[in-house]
C-alpha positions in Angstrom: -2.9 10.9 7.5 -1.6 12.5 10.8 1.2 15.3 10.6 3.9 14.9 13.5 5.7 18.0 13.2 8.3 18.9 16.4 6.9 15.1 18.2 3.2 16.6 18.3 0.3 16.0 15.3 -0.8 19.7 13.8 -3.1 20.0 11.3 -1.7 19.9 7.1 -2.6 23.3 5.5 -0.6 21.3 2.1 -2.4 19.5 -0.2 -1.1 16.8 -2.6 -2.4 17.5 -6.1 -2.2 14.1 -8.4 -1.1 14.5 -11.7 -4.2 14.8 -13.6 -6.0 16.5 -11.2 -7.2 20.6 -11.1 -4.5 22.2 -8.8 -6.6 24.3 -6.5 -5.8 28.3 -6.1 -4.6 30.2 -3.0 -3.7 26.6 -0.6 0.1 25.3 -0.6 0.3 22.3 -2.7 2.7 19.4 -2.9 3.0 18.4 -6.8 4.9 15.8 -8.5 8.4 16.1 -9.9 7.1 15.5 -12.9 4.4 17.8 -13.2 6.9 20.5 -12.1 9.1 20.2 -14.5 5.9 20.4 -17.4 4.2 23.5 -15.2 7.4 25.1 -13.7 6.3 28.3 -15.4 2.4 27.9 -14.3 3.5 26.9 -10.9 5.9 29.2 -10.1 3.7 32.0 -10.3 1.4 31.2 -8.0 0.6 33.3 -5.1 0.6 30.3 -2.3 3.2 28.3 -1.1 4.6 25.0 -3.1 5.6 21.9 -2.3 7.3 18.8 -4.6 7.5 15.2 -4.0 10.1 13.4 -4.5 9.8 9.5 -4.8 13.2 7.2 -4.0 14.8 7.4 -7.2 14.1 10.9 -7.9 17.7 13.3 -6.4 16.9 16.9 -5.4 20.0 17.5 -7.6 17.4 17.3 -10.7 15.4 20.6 -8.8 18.6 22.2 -7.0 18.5 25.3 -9.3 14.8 25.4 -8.0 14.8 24.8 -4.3 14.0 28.8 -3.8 10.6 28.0 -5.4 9.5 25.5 -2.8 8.5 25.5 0.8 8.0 21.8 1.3 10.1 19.0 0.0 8.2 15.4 1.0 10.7 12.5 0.1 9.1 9.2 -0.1 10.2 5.5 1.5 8.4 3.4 -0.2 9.7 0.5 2.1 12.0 0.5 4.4 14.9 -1.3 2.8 15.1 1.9 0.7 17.1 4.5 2.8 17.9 7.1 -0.1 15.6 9.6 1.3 17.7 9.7 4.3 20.6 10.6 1.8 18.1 13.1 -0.1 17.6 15.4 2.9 20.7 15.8 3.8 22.2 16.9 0.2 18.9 19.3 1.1 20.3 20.5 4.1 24.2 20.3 3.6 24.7 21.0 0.3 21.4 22.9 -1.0 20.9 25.0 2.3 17.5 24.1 1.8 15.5 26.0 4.7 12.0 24.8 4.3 9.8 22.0 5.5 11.4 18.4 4.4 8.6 15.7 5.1 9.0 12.0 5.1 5.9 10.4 3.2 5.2 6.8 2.6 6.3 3.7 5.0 7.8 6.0 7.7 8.6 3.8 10.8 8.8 5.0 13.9 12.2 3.2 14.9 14.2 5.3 12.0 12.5 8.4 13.6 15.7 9.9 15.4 17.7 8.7 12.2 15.2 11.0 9.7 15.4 14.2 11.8 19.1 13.8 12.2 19.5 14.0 8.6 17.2 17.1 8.3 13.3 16.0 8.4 11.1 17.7 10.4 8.0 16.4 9.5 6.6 13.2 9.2 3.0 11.6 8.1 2.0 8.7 10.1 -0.4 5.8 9.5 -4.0 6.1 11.4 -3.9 5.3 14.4 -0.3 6.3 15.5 0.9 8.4 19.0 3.1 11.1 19.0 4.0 9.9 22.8 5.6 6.9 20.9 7.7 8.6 18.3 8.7 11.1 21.1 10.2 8.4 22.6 12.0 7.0 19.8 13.4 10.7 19.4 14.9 11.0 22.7 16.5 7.6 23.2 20.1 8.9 22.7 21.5 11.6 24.2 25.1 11.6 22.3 26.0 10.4 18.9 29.6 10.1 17.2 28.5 11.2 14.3 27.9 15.3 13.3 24.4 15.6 11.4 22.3 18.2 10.3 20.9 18.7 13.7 23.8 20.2 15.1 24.0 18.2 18.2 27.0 18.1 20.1 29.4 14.6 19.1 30.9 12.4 22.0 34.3 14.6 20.4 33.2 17.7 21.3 31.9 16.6 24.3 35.0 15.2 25.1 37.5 17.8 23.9 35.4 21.3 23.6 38.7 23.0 22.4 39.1 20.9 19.4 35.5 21.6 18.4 36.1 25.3 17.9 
């Protein structure tokens, strides 16, 4: 699956390690919450970076005491009726000053794109056959929000009344 990282595709040094399968040395890997919490010693130990995934009903809170361990945190939609992901990276952001790569995985539309990286993701797999031209221009269709977010951009309030902002 294409990586859109920053509204271009890179390539994915992380792979995603099934449960049952051999977890490879030396190459960041993305691993199950459960097979974190039966391996957390194992994994934690190795020398390359980690990752977790995180399906929809799964709250960092259950892996906030851990969050130093990981470089990647992919949170999964698994439709798009099911919005707790956008929830789940901001708790990452906000209240877990989580600093590393938060990935949206699964049925990531390109309409919710803006809405995903103003709550804190900054990297998304696509479907085949995607263009980053598109999602680009989903990202840039607003220029002001009301609402603060974890991207920091300036509200219509501070905009409006700079002094009341600081």
């Amino acid at each position: 699956m294409p990586l859109l990282k920053a509204g271009e595709f890179v390539a994915d040094p992380w792979v995603t390690v099934d449960d049952g399968a051999e977890i490879p040395a030396d190459v960041p890997v993305i691993v199950s919450q459960e097979r974190w919490l039966e391996r957390a010693k194992e994994l934690a130990g190795r020398n390359a970076p980690l990752g977790i995934r995180l399906k929809s009903h799964q709250s960092p809170a259950t892996i906030a005491e851990d969050l130093h361990r990981f470089s990647l945190v992919a949170l999964e939609f698994p439709h798009f009726k099911d919005g707790r992901a956008y929830s789940y990276a901001r708790l990452l952001r906000e209240r877990y000053g989580f600093k590393g790569e938060i990935r949206a995985v699964g049925n990531v539309l390109r309409d919710q794109h803006l809405f995903m990286i103003r709550c804190g993701f900054d990297a998304f797999e696509l479907r085949d056959g995607e263009q980053p031209a598109e999602w680009r221009k989903h990202a840039e269709a607003f220029s002001v929000f009301y609402q603060p977010a974890t991207d920091r951009r300036t509200t219509v309030l501070e905009l409006r009344h700079p002094k009341a902002a600081e």
